[in-house]
DRENTORTOR-992912 format. One record per residue: residue in one letter; x, y, z of N, C-alpha, C in turn. Coordinates in steps of 0.02 Angstrom, whole numbers. Example, Ala and Ser with C-alpha at 12.3 -4.5 7.8 and 13.67 -1.06 7.14 Angstrom:
- res	n.xx	n.yy	n.zz	ca.xx	ca.yy	ca.zz	c.xx	c.yy	c.zz
- A	660	-284	390	615	-225	390	660	-165	390;
- S	642	-112	354	684	-53	357	645	2	394;
***
This chain:
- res	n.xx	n.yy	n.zz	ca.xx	ca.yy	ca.zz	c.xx	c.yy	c.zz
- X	272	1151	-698	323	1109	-668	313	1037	-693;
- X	374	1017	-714	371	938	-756	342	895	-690;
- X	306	847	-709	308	782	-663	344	756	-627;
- X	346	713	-577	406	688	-563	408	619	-605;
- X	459	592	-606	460	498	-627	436	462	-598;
- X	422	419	-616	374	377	-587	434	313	-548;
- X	424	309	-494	471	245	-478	477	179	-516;
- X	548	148	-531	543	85	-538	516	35	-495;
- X	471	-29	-530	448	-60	-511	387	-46	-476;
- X	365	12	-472	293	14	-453	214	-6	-494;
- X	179	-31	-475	169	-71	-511	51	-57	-473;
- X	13	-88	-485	-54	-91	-493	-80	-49	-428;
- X	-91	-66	-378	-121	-7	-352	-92	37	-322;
- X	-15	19	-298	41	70	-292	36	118	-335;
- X	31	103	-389	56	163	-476	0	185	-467;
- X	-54	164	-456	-118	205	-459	-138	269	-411;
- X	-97	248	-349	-104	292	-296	-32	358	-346;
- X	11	318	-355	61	360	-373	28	431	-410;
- X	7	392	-487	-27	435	-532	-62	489	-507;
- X	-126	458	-476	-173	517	-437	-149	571	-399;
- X	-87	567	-366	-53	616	-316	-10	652	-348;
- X	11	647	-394	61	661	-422	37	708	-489;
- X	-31	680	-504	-75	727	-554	-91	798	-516;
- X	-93	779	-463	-139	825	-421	-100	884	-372;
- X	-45	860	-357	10	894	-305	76	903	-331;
- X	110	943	-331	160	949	-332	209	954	-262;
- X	258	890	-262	284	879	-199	358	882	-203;
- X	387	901	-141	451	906	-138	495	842	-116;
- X	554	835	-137	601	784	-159	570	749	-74;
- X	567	744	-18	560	708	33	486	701	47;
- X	433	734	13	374	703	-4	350	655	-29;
- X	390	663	-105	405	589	-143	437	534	-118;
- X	480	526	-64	523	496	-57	462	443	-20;
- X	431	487	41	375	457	92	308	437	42;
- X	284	470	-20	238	435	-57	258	384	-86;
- X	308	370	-116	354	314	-147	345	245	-97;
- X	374	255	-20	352	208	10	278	189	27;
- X	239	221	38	169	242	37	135	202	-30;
- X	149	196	-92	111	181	-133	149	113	-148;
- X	207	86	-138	227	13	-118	210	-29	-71;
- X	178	-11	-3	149	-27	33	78	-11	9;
- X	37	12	-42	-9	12	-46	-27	-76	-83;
- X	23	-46	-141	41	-132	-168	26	-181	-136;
- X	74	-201	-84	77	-257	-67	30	-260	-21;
- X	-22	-229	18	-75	-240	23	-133	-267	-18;
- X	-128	-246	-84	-194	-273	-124	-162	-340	-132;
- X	-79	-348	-135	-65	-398	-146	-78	-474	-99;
- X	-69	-441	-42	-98	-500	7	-175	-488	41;
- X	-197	-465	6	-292	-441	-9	-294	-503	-46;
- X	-262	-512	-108	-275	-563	-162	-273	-641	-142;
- X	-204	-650	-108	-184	-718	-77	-233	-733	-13;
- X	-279	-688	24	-303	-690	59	-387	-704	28;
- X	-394	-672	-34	-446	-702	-76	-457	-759	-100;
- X	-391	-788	-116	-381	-852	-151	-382	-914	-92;
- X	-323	-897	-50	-339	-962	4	-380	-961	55;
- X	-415	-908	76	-477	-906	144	-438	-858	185;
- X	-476	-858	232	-449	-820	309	-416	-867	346;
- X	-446	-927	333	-390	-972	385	-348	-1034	346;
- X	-310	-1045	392	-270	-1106	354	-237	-1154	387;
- X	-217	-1204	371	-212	-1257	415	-144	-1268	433;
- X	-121	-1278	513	-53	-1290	519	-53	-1343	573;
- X	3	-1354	585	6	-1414	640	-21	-1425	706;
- X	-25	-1360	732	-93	-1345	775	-155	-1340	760;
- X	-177	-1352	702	-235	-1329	666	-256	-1281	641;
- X	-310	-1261	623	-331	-1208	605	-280	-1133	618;
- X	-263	-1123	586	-249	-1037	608	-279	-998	576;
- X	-269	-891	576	-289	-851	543	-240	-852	469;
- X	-242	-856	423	-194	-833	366	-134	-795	381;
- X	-70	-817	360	-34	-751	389	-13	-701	346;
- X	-57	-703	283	-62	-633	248	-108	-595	266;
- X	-170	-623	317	-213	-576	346	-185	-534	382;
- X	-141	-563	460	-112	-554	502	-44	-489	468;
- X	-15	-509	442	27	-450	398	-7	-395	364;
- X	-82	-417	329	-114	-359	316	-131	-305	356;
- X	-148	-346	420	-155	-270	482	-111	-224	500;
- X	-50	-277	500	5	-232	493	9	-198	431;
- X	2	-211	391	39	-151	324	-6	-86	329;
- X	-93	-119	329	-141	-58	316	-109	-10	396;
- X	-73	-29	437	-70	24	504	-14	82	494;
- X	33	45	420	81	77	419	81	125	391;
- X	45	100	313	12	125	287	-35	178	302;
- X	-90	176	335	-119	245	365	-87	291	412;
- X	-23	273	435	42	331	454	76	349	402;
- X	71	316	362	125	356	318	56	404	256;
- X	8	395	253	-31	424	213	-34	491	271;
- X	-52	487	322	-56	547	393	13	602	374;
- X	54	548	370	127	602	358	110	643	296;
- X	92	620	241	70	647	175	3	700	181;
- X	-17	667	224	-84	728	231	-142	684	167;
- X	-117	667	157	-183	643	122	-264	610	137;
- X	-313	620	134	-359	607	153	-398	535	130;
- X	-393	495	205	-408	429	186	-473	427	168;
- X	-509	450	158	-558	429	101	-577	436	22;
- X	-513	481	22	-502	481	-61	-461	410	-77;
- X	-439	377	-46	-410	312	-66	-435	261	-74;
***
């Protein structure tokens, strides 16, 4: 059975999750649909992993000090993220 395509615009650790699952499983059209979102949200996690590398954990606002609010969004993504990997069945420690 051919591969599936790889989504547009997916891109560094999204495509990476893509690749690996996709080497490995063969999934049906609404599997892909939920890994597709799954490995875009994987993205933009490393992505605000990075901005969260670069400027600190905290940052300064008119009240002072706060937490980053790419940290604060990161909790959110990784929560969504580990529901939507649950839906997939995939096992979070292969990730």
């Amino acid at each position: 059975m051919p591969k599936p395509q790889t989504p547009d615009n997916l891109e560094g650790a999204g495509l990476d999750l893509w690749k690996s699952i996709t080497d490995e499983f063969h999934l049906a059209p609404p599997e892909l649909a939920l890994l597709e979102e799954t490995c875009r949200v994987r993205t933009r996690i490393s992505e605000l992993d990075s901005i969260v590398a670069t400027d600190g954990l905290m940052t300064e606002s008119a009240q002072g000090p706060r937490v980053h609010p790419a940290l604060v969004e990161t909790r959110q993504q990784r929560l969504l993220y580990a529901k939507l990997a649950a839906q997939l069945r995939i096992p979070m420690d292969d990730l």
